[in-house]
Each structure stands twice: as C-alpha cells, then as structure tokens.
C-alpha positions as CSV (number, residue, x, y, z in Angstrom):
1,X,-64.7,144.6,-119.1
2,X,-66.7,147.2,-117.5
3,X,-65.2,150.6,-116.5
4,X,-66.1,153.1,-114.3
5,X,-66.6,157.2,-116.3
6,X,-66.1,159.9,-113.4
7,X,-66.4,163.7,-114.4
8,X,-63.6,166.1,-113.3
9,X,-65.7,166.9,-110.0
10,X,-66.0,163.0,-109.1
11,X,-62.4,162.5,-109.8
12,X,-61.5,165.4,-107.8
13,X,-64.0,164.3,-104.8
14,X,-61.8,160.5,-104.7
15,X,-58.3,161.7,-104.9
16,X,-59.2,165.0,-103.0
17,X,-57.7,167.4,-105.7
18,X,-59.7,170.6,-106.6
19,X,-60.8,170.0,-110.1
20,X,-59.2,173.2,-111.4
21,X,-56.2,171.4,-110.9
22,X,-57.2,168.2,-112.2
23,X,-57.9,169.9,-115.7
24,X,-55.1,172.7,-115.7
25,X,-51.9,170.8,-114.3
26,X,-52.5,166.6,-114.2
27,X,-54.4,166.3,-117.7
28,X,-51.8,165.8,-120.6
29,X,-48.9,165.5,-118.0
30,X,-49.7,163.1,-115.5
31,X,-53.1,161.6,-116.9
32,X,-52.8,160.2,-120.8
33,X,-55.8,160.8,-122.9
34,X,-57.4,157.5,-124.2
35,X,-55.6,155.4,-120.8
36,X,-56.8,157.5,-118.1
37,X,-59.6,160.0,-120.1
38,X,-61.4,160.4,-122.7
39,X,-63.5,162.8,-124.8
40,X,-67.1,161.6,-125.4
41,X,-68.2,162.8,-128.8
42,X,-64.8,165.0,-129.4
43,X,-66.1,167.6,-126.9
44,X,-64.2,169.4,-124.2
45,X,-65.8,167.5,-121.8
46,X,-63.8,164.6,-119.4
47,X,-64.3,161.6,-118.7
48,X,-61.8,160.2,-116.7
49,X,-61.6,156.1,-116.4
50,X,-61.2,155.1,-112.9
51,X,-59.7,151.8,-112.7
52,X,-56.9,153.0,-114.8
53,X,-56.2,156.0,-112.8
54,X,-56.6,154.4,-109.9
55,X,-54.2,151.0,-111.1
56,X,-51.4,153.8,-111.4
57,X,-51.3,155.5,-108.4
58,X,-51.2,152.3,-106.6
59,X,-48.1,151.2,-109.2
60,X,-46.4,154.3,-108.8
61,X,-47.3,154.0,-104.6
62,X,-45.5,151.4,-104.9
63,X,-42.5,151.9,-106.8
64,X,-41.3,154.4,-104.6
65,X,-38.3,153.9,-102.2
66,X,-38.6,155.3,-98.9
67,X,-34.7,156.4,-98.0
68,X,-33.1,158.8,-96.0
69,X,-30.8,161.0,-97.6
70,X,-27.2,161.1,-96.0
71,X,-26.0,164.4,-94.5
C-alpha cells in the first residue's frame, strides 16, 4: 500500500486551511498522530498521510444530517 506524505504547506494548499492552523488548532484534536501524521525521525517536523485524512473528511461528509431546526 502506497501512501501519499504532504508537509503542512501541501496539506494546507488541498483543504485550503492556512498552515498555522493546521499545526496550532487541527493537529492532536482533529488529526491523530500515527493515522493521519507522522513524525519522520522523532523531529517536529509533519508529515501528514493523505489518503487517511482525506478517507475521513469524506466519512464525516457524510455522516452528517442536513435538518432544519424547528422554530
């Protein structure tokens, strides 16, 4: 299984998030290190795996009910 390594400024440039946000607010709370990134040679450094990331936004897409609230 191949997989596809993006840095934080590739990432950023396919989901169109700036990557200060990808690395302050998404990493540890929405993105799960060793799932969605990883850390080449224990360094600070991201590499984030595409196909995983991408697999759940489409999931999560999905799951969502589109219903109006009653007044």
């Amino acid at each position: 299984m191949s997989a596809t390594y993006l840095t934080t400024e590739e990432l950023a440039a396919r989901i169109h998030y700036d990557a200060r946000t990808i690395r302050n607010q998404l990493v540890d709370n929405c993105l799960i290190e060793g799932r969605h990134y990883i850390k080449p040679f224990g360094r600070r450094k991201f590499l984030f795996i595409w196909e995983a990331i991408e697999s759940d936004m489409l999931t999560q897409q999905a799951d969502t009910i589109a219903m109006p609230l009653a007044n």
